[in-house]
N, C-alpha and C positions, 0 to 999 in steps of 0.2 A: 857561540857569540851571539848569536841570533835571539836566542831565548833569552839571553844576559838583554838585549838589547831591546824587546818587548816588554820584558818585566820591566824592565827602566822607564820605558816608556808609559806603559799602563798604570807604574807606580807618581809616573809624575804627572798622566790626566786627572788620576784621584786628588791629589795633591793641591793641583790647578782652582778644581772644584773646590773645594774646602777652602784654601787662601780666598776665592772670590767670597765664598755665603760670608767668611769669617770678616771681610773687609767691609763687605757691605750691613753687618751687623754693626762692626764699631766704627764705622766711618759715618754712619746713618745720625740723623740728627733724632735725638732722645725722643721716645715715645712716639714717635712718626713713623711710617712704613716710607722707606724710600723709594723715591722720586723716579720715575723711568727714566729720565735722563740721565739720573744718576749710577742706574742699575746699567745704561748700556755704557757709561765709561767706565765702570769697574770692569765691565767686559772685555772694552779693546784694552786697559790696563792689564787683562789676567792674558790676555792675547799675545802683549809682547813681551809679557815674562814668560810666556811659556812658549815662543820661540828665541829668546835670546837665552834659555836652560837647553832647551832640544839641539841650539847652537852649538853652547860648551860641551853636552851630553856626546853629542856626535864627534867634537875633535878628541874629545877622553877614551869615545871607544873606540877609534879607529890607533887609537896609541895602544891601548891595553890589548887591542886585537893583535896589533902588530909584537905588542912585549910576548904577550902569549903563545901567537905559533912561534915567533924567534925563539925563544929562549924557554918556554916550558914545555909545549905541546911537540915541539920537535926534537928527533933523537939524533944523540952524538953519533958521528961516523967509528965508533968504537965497540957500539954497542951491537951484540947482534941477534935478532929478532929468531923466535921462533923459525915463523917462516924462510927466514933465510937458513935456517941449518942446515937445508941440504943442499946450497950451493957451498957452504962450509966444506962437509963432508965430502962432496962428488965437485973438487973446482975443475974437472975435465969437462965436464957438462958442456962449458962454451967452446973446449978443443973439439969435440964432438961434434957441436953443433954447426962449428964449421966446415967440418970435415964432409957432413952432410950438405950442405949447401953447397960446396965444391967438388960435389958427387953428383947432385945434382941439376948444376951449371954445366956439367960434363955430358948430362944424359941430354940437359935440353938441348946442347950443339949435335948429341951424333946423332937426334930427331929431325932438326934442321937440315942437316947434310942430307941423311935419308929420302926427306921429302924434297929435296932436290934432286937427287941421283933419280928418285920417283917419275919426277917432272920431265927429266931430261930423257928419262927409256918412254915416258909416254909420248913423247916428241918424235923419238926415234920411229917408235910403232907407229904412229902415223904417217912418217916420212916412207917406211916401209910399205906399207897399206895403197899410198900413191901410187910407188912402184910398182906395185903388184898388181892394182889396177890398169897401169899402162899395159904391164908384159900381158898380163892379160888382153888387151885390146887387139895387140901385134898377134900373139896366137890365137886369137879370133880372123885376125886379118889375114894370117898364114894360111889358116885353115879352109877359109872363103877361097885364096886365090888355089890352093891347091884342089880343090872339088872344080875351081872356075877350070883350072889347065888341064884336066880328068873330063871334063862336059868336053869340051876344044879338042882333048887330042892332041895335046900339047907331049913334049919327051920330059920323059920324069929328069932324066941326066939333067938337064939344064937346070932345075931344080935342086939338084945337089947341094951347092952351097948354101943355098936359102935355108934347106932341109935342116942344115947342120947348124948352122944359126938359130933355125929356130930349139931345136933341140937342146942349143948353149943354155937358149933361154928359160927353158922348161927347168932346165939344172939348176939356172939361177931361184927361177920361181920356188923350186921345190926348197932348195936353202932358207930361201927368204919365210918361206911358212913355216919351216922348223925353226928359225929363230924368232920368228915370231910366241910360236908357242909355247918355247922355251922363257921368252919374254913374260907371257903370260902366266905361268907358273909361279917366276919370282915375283908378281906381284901378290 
């Protein structure tokens, strides 16, 4: 439509030209070269015949464009295109192509969970890490007062229970570093 529409065009600036020389040759008074006043109103005269044609030209091809892809340039829903033959052929294509999308709507949730389940054991290992920091403290603090009541001269008996406390703790500590490590593995 485009080239239909510059040809048109180009054919009616030649056009333009020509009606003007041809107007001013017989409009021209006999044997005189005409008059410059004369020659610029055959000017604005070729001017608005040649936008009231570019007028009509423009409402003709906006119809003939519109007739054209309606009704010639576009294909009935009956017909079927090369390229379409192999959704002719293969109409599972789009069951497929679902099937994948909801395969992989599926993958992108159990990644999700994943990196949360992720988040929550990194959580843990830190909350762990605290505590083991502390027990750690205490059996530093154990250790101090038992060298303390060893310098003193103090009775180990009396110590007993502490002892076994602390040793509860040691049990715990040692737990805690193997699930830690355990932790670590699965990531």
């Amino acid at each position: 439509m485009l080239r239909i529409y510059c040809a048109f065009h180009d054919g009616l600036y030649e056009l333009m030209s020509l009606v003007e020389s041809v107007f001013k040759r017989q409009l021209a008074p006999v044997g005189q070269e005409p008059s410059e006043d004369f020659c610029v109103k055959t000017q604005k005269c070729s001017q608005k015949l040649l936008q009231f044609l570019q007028g009509r030209f423009d409402i003709l091809s906006e119809r003939m464009k519109h007739h054209l892809v309606g009704n010639i340039l576009s294909i009935p829903p009956n017909v079927l295109l090369p390229d379409s033959e192999p959704h002719r052929r293969y109409p599972k294509a789009t069951e497929e192509l679902m099937r994948v999308e909801k395969s992989l709507a599926e993958l992108n949730q159990a990644f999700q969970a994943e990196v949360c389940a992720r988040q929550a054991l990194e959580a843990e290992l830190g909350e762990q890490l605290e505590v083991q920091e502390h027990l750690d403290g205490i059996l530093s603090w154990m250790a101090e007062l038992k060298a303390c009541s060893n310098r003193e001269g103090f009775v180990h008996d009396d110590f007993t229970p502490v002892m076994d406390t602390v040793r509860h703790l040691q049990d715990v500590k040692t737990k805690i570093v193997k699930r830690s490590k355990e932790l670590d593995e699965l990531q």
